[in-house]
VOPAGU-2260 file (C-alpha; in pm, 1 decimal, decimal comma):
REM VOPAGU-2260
SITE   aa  ch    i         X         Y         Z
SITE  UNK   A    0    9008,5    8629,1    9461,8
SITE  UNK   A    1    9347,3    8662,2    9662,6
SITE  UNK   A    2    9371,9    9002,6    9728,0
SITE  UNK   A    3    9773,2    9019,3    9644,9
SITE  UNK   A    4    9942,0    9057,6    9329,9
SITE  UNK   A    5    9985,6    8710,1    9156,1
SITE  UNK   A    6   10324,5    8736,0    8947,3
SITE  UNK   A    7   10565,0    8464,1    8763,5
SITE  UNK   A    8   10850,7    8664,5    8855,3
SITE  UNK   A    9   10941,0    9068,8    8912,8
SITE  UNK   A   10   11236,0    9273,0    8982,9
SITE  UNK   A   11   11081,7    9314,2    9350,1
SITE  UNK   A   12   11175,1    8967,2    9413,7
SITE  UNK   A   13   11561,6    9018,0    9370,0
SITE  UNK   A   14   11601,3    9095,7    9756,8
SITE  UNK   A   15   11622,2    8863,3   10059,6
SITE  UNK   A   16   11419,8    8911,7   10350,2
SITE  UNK   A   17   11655,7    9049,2   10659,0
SITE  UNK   A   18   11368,2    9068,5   10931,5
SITE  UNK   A   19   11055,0    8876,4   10956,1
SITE  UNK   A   20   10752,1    9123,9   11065,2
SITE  UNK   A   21   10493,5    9045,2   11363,9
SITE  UNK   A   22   10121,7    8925,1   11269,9
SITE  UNK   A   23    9814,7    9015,2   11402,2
SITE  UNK   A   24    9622,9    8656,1   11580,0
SITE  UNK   A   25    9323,2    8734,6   11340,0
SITE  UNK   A   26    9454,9    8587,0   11068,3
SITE  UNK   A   27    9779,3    8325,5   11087,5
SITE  UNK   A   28   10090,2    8536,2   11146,4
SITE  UNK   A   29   10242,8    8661,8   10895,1
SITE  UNK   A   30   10629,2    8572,8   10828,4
SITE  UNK   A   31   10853,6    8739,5   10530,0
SITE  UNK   A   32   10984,1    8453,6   10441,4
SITE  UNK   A   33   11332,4    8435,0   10229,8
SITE  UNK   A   34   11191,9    8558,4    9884,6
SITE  UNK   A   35   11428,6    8560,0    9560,5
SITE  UNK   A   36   11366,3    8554,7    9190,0
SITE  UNK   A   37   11228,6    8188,1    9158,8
SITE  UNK   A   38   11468,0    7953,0    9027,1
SITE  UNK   A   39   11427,0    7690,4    8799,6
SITE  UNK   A   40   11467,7    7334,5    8880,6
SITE  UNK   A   41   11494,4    7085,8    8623,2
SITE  UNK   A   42   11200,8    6841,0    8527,4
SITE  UNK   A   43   11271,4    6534,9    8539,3
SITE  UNK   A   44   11377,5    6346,3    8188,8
SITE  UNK   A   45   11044,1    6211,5    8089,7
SITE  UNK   A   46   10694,4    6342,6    8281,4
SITE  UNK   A   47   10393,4    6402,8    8128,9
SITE  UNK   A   48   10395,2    6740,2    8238,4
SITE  UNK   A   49   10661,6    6819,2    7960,5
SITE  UNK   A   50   10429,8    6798,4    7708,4
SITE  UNK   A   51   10092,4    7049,5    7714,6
SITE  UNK   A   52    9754,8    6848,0    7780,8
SITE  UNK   A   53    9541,8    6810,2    7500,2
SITE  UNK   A   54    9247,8    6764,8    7678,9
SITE  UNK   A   55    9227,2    6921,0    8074,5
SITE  UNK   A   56    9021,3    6725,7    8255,0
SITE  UNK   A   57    8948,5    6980,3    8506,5
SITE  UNK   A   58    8942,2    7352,4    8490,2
SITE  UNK   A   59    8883,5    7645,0    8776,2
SITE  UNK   A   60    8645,7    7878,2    8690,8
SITE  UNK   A   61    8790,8    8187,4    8566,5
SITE  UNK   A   62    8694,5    8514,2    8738,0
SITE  UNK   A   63    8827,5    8888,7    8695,6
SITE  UNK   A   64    8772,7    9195,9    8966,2
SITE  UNK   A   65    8873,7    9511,2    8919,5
SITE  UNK   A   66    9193,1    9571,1    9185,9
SITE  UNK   A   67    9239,9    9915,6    9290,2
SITE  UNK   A   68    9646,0   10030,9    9285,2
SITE  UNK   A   69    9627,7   10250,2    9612,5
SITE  UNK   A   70    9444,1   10164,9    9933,5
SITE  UNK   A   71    9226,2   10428,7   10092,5
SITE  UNK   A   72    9472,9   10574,6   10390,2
SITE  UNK   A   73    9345,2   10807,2   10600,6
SITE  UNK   A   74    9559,6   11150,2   10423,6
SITE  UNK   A   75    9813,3   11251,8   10674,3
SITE  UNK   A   76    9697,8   11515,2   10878,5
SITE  UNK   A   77    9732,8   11745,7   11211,9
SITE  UNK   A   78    9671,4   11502,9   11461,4
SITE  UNK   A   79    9965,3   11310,8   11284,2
SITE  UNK   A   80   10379,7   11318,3   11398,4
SITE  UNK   A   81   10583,0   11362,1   11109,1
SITE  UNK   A   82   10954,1   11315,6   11048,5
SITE  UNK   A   83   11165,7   11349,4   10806,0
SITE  UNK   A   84   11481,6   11580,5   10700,8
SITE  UNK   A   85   11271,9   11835,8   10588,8
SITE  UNK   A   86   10898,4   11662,0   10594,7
SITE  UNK   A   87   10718,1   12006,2   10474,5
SITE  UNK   A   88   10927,0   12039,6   10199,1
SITE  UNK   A   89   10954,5   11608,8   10108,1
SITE  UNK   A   90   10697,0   11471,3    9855,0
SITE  UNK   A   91   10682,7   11094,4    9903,5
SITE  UNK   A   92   10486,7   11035,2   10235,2
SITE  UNK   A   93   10534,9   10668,5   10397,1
SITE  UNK   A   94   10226,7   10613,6   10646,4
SITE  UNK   A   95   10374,1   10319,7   10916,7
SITE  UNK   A   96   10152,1   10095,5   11120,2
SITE  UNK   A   97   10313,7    9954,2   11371,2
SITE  UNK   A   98   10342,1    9827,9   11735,7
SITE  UNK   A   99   10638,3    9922,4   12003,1
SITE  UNK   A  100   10637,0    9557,5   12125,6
SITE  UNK   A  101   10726,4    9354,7   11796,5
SITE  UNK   A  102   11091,5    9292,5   11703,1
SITE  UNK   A  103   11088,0    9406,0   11332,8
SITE  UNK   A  104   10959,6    9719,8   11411,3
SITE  UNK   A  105   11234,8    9803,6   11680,2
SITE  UNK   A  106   11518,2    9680,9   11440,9
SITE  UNK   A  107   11358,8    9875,5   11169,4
SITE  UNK   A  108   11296,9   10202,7   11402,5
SITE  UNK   A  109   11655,2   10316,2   11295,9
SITE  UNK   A  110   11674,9   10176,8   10965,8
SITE  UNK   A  111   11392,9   10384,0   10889,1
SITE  UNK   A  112   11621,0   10679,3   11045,6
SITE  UNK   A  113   11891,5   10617,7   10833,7
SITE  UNK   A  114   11675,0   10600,1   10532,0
SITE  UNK   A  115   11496,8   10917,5   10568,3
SITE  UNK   A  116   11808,4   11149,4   10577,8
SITE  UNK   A  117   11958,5   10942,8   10229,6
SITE  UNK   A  118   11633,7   11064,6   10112,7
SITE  UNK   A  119   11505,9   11422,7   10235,4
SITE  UNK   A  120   11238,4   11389,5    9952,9
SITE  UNK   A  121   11033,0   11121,7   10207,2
SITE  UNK   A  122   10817,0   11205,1   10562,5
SITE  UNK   A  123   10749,8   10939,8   10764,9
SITE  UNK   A  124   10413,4   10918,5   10938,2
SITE  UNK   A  125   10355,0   10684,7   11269,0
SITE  UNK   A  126   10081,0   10545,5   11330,2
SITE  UNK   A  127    9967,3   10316,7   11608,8
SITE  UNK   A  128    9905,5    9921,2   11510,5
SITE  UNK   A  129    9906,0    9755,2   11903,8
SITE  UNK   A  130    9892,5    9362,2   11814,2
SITE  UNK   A  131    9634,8    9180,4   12046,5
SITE  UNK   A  132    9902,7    8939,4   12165,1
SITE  UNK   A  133   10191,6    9240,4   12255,8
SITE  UNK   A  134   10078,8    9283,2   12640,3
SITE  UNK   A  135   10233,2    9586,5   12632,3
SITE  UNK   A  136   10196,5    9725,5   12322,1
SITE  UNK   A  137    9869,5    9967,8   12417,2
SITE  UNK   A  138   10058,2   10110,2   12688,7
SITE  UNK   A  139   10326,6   10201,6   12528,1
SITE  UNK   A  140   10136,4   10324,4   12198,2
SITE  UNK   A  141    9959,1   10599,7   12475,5
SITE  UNK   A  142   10259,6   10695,2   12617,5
SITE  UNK   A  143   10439,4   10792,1   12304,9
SITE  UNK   A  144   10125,2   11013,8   12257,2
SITE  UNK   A  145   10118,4   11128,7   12568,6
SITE  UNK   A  146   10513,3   11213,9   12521,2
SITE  UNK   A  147   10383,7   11327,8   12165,9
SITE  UNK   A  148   10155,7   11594,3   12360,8
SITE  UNK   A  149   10445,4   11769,7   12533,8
SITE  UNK   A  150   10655,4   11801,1   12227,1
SITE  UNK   A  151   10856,7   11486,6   12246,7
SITE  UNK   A  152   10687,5   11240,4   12042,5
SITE  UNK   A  153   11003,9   11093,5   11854,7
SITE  UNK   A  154   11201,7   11115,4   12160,7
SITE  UNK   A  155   10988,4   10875,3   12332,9
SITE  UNK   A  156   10933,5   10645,1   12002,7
SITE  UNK   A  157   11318,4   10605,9   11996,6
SITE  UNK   A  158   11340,5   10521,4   12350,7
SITE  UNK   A  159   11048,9   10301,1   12376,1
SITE  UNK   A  160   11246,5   10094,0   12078,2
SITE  UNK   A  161   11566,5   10095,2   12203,0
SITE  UNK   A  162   11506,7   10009,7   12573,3
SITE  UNK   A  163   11202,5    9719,0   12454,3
SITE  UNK   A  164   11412,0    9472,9   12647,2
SITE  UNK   A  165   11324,0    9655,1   12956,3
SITE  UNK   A  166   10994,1    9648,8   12969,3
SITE  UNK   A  167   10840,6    9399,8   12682,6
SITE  UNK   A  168   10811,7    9135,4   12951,2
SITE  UNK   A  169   10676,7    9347,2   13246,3
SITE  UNK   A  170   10355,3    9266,5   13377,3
SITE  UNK   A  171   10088,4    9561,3   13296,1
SITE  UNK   A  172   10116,1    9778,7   13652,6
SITE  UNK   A  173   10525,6    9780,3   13608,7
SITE  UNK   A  174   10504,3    9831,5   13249,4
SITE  UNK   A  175   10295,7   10195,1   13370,2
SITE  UNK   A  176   10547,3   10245,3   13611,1
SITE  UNK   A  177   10826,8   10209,7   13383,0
SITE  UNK   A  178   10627,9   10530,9   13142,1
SITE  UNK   A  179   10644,5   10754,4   13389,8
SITE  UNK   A  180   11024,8   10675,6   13460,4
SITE  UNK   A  181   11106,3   10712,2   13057,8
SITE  UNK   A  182   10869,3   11030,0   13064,6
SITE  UNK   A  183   11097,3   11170,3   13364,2
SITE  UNK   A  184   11451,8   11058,2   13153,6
SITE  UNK   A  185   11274,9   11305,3   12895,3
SITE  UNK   A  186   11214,2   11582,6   13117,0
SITE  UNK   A  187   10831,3   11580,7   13052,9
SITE  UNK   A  188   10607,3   11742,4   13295,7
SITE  UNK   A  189   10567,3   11412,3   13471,6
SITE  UNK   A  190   10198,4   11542,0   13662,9
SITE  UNK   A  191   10049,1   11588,8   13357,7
SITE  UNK   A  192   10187,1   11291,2   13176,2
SITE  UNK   A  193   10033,9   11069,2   13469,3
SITE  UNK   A  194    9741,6   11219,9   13440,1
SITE  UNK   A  195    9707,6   11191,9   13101,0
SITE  UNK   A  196    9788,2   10795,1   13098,6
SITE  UNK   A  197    9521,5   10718,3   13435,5
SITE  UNK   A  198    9260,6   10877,7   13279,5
SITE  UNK   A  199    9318,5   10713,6   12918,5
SITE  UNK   A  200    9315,6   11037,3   12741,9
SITE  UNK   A  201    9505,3   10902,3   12404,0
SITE  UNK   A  202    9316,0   10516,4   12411,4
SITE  UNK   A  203    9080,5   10657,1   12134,1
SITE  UNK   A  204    9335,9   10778,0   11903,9
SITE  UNK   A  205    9545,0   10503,6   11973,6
SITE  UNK   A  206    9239,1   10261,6   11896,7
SITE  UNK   A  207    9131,5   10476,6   11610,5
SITE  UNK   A  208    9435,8   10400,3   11459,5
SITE  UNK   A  209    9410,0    9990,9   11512,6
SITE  UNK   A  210    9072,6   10056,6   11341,2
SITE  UNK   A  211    9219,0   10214,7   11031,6
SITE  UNK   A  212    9514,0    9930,8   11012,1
SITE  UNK   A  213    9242,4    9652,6   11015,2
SITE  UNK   A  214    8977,0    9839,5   10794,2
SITE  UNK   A  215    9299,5    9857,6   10550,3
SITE  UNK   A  216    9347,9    9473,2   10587,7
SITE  UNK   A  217    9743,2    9533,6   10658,4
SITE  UNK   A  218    9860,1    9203,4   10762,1
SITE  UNK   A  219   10069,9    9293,7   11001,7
SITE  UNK   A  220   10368,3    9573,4   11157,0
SITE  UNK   A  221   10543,2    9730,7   11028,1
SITE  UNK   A  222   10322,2    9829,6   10731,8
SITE  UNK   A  223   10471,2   10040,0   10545,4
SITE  UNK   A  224   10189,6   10251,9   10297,6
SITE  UNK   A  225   10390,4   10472,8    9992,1
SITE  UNK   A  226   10105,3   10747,3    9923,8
SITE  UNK   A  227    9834,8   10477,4    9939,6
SITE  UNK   A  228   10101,0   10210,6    9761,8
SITE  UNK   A  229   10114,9    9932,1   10015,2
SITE  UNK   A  230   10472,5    9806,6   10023,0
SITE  UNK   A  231   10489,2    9432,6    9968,7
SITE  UNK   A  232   10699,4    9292,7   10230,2
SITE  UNK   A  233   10623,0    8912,4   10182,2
SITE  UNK   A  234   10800,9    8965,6    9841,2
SITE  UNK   A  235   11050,4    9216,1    9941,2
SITE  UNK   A  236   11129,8    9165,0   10290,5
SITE  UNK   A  237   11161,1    9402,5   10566,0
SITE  UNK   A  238   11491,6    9602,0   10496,4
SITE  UNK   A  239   11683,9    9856,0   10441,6
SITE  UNK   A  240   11749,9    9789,7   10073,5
SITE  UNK   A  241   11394,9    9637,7   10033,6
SITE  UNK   A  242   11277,8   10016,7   10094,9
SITE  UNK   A  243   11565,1   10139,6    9898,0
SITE  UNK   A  244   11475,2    9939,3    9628,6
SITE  UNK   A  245   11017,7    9991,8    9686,0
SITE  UNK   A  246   11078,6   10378,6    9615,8
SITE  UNK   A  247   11152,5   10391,9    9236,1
SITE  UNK   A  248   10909,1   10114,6    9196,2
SITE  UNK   A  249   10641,0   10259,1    9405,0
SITE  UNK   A  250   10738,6   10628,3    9187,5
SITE  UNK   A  251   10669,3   10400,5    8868,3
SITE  UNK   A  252   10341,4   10208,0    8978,4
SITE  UNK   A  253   10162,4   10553,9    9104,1
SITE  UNK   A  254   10292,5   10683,6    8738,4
SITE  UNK   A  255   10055,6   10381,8    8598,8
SITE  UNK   A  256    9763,9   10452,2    8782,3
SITE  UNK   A  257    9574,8   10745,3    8575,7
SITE  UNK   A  258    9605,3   10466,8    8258,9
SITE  UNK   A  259    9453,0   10210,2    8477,8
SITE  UNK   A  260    9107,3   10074,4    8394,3
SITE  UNK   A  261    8823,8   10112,6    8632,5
SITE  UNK   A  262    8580,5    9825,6    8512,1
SITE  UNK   A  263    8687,3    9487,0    8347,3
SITE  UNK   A  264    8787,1    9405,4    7989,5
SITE  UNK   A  265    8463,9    9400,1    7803,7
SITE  UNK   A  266    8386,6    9095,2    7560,3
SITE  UNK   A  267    8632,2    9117,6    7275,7
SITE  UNK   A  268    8719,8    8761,9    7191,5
SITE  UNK   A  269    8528,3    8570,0    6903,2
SITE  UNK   A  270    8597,4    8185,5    6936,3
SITE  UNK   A  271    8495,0    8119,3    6582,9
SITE  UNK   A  272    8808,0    8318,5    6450,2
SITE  UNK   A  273    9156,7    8262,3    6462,7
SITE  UNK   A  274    9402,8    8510,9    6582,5
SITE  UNK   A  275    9719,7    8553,1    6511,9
SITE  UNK   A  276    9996,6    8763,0    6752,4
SITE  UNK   A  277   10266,7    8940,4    6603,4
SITE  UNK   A  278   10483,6    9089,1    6891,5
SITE  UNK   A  279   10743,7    9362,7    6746,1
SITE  UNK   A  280   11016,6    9401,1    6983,3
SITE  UNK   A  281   11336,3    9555,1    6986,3
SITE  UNK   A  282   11524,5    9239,4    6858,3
SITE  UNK   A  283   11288,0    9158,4    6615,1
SITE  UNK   A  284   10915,7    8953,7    6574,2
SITE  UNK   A  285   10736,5    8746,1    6775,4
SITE  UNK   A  286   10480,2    8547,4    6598,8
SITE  UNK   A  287   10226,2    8325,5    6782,3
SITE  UNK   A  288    9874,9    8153,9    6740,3
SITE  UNK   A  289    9625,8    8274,2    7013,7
SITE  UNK   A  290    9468,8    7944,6    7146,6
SITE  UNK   A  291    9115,9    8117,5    7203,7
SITE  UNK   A  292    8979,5    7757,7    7366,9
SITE  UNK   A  293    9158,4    7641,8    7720,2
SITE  UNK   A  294    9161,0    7984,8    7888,1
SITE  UNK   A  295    8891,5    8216,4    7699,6
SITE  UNK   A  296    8832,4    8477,9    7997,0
SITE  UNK   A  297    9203,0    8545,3    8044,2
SITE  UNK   A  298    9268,9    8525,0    7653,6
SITE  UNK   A  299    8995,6    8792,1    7628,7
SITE  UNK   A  300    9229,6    8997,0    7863,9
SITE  UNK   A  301    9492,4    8951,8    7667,9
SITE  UNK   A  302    9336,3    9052,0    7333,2
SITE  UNK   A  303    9161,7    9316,9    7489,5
SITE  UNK   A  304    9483,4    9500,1    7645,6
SITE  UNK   A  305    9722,8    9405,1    7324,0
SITE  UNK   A  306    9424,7    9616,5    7105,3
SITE  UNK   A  307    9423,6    9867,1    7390,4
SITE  UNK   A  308    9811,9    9927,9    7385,7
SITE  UNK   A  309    9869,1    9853,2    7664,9
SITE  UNK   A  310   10187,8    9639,6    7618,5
SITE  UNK   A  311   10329,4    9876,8    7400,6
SITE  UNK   A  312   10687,0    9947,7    7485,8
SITE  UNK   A  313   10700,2    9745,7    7764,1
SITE  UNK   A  314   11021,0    9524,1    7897,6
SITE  UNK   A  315   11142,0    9227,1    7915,6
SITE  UNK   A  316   11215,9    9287,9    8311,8
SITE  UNK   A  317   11277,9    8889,1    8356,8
SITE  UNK   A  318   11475,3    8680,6    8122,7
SITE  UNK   A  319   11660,9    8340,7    8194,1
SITE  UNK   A  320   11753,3    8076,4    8013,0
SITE  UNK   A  321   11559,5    7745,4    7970,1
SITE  UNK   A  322   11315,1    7902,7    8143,0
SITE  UNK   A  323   11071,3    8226,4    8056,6
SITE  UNK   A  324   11120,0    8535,1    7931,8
SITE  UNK   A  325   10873,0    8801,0    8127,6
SITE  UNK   A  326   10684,7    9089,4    7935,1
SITE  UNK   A  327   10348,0    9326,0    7942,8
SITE  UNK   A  328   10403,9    9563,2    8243,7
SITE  UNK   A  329   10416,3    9922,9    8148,7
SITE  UNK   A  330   10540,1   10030,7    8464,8
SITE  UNK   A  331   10856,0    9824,5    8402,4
SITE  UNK   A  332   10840,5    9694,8    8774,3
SITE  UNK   A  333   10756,5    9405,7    8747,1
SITE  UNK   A  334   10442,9    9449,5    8949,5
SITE  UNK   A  335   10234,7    9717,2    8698,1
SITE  UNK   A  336    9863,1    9559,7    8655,9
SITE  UNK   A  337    9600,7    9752,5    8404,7
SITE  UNK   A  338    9399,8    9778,7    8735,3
SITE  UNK   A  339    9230,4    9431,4    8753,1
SITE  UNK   A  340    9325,3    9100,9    8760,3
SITE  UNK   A  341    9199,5    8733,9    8630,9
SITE  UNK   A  342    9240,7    8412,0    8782,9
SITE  UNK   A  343    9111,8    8094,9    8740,5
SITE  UNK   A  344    9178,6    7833,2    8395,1
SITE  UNK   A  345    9497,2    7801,4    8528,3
SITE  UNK   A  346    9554,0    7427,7    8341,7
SITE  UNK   A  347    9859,1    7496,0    8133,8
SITE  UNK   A  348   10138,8    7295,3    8113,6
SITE  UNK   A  349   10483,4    7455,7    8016,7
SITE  UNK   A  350   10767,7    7217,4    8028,0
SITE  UNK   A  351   10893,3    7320,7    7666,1
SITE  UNK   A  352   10990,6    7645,1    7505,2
SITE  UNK   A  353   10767,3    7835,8    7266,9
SITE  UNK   A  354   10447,6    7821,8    7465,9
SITE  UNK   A  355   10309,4    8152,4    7576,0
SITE  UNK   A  356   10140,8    8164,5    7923,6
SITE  UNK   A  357    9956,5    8479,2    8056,5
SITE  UNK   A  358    9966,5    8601,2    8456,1
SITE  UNK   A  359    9623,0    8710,7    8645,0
SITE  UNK   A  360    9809,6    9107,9    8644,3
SITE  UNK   A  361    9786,6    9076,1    8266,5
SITE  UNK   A  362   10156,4    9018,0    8176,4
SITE  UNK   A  363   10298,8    8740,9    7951,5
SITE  UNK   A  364   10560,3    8518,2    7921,5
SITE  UNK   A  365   10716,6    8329,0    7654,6
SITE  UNK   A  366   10881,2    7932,9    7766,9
SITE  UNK   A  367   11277,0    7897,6    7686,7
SITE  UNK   A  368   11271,7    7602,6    7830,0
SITE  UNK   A  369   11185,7    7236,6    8030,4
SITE  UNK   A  370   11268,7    7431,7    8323,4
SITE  UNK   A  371   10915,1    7606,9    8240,8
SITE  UNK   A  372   10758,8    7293,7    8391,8
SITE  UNK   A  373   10777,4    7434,8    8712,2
SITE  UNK   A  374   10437,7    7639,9    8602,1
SITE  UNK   A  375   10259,9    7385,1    8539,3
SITE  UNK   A  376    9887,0    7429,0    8673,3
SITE  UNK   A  377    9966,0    7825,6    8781,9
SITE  UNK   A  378    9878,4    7957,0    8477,0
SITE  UNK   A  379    9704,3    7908,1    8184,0
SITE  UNK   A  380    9883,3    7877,8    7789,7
SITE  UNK   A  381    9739,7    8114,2    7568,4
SITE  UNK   A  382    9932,0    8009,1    7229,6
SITE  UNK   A  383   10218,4    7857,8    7078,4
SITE  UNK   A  384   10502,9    8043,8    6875,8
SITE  UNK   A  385   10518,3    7934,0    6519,4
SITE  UNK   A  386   10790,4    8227,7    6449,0
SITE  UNK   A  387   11079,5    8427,9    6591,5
SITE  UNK   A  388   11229,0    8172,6    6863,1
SITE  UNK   A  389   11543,5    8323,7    6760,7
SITE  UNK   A  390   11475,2    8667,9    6908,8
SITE  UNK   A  391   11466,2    8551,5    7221,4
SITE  UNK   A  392   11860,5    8371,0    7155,8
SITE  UNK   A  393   11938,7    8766,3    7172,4
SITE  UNK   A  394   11754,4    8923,9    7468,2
SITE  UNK   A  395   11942,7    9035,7    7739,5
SITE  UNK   A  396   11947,8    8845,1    8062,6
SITE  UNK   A  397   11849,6    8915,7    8371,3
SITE  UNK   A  398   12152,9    8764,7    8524,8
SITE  UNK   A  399   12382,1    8970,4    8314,4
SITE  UNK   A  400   12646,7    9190,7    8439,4
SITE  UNK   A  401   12729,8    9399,8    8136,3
SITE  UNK   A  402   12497,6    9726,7    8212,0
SITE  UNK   A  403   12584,5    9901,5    7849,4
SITE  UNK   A  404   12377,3    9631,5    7695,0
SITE  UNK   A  405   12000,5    9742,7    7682,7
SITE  UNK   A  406   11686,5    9598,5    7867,6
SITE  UNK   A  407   11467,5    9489,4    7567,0
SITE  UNK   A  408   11116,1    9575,8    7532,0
SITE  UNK   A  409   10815,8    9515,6    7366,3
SITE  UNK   A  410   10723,2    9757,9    7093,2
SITE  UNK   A  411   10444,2    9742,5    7007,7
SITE  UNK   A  412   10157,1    9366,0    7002,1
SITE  UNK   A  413    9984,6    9352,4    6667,3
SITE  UNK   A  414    9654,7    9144,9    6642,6
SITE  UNK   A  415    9495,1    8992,0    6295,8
SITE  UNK   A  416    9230,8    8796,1    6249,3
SITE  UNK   A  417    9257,6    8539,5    6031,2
């Protein structure tokens, strides 16, 4: 399975991407490209896809694995520099990988400044993350620590940033030279510096910290890490708002975690009954026939998290019209899973409204729409609607302006057997 959260649509998506981030050559770089809430194009007047299949001729396996929220960071501790307005009193900690040699990290270097004194309640930690094809960034990575040694630390990471144009292109010997004039500039004790950088006294911290980035799978700098919440910037870009914008979610998704389950859905789902879905929500019912046939792992899901509660006063965080309305994420992000994910079955067609599809994070969404079509094959339908298309006439949308009217939600998902 993908290891990256699979999702129709999420409030996380609402931003454009202002700076692409560097790659490491292990895997193919990685570049943030322009991300926004998908938009729906409109199928074409007569397709087959319009209509569901009857009979899939093919279908991928299904599989679930259980999906951990947090990844296992290395806690912040002494051997760490810290900033922040106040980083022993804040109580959000952002752990950054990244390299003094790629682009988005220097234009981010005081975007990250400016965002830590509008919020005194976040540290920053640095840590080193010197991409194989930066010449330079090693060097550079041990003389920050070396700087870091004598009390100057962020004095030397600002300066190594700002003046990149200086020596990004020098060849390795001037690039050393050019250390121990910056470490002059910042009134260091330049003997000891020297010394320090000859005899490679930071390359194993610096290398210890490449370790930890690639152990973590981080796919590239900067990588931003909100206590152990990995902040997604192929969906949110690398910005100033995207940040802005990651902290209330990331506040939200770490409020998830303790309901989270630790082992996958157990077997719920009897194929020789019929189930019928009543959704209660805040503008009324949602009736719809579970089809227990084309997708039977990920309708188990389902059944098993709408007996669990788990959708239980949940939003609507996504609604347009002719398209899909977007529910089943009690973190109201957008981006909330129950701590696994399914994949696989993904045959359904969706270019007409009342069909109800289900995403591999365990959310669902209802079809408004031939604009739907543009689904088709991502995901797989889990039942029709036979009552309450009206509700959805009087959710509110997504692209409304009018912030007195309410977000609607999902009260509570009833399941009877018939």
């Amino acid at each position: 399975m993908s290891k990256k959260f699979v999702i129709v649509v999420s409030a996380m998506l609402l931003l454009t991407l202002l700076l692409s981030a560097c790659g490491d050559t292990a895997t193919p770089e990685p570049t943030s490209t322009p991300t926004a809430t998908p938009q729906p194009t409109t199928a074409p007047a007569t397709t087959e896809a319009q209509t569901p299949a009857a009979e899939p001729t093919e279908v991928e396996p299904a599989s679930c694995e259980v999906y951990p929220l947090t990844v296992p960071v290395r806690p912040q501790d002494d051997t760490d520099f810290v900033k922040g307005v106040n980083p022993d009193a804040a109580t959000v900690t952002i752990i950054e990988y990244a390299d003094f040699q790629c682009p988005a990290c220097s234009s981010m270097a005081p975007v990250m400044g400016e965002f830590l004194k509008a919020h005194p309640e976040v540290r920053l930690v640095y840590r080193h993350f010197p991409l194989s094809f930066h010449a330079n960034a090693q060097v550079t990575a041990e003389a920050a620590e070396a700087a870091g040694a004598q009390g100057k630390f962020w004095e030397m990471h600002d300066l190594l940033y700002t003046r990149v144009s200086e020596w990004g292109e020098l060849a390795a010997e001037e690039a050393r030279a050019k250390m121990t004039d910056y470490a002059t500039e910042l009134g260091l004790d330049v003997t000891r510096f020297d010394t320090e950088m000859d005899e490679g006294v930071y390359r194993a911290k610096v290398d210890q910290h490449l370790m930890e980035a690639s152990q973590l799978g981080l796919p590239g700098t900067p990588s931003y890490i909100f206590d152990g919440l990995v902040y997604p910037a192929d969906q949110m870009g690398i910005s100033y708002q995207g940040l802005e914008a990651f902290l209330p979610v990331a506040a939200n998704l770490l409020a998830l975690q303790p309901r989270q389950y630790q082992e996958l859905p157990p077997l719920v789902l009897d194929t020789t009954k019929r189930y019928e879905i009543t959704v209660k929500t805040s503008q009324g019912e949602v009736v719809f026939d579970l089809d227990t046939t084309g997708a039977p792992t990920q309708v188990n899901s389902f059944l098993f998290l709408a007996q669990e509660g788990w959708y239980d006063e949940t939003e609507f965080f996504f609604v347009m019209d002719n398209f899909a309305a977007v529910t089943g994420d009690p973190s109201n992000t957008g981006s909330g899973s129950p701590g696994y994910y399914c994949i696989g079955e993904n045959v359904g067609t969706f270019g007409e409204a009342g069909l109800v599809g289900l995403v591999p994070n365990g959310q669902f969404f209802f079809t408004l729409g031939a604009d739907a079509a543009q689904l088709n094959g991502a995901y797989p339908v889990i039942g029709r609607v036979t009552k309450g298309m009206d509700v959805f006439d009087k959710l509110r949308r997504s692209d409304s302006t009018d912030t007195t009217i309410a977000i609607d939600r999902v009260e509570t998902v009833v399941v009877s057997v018939k």
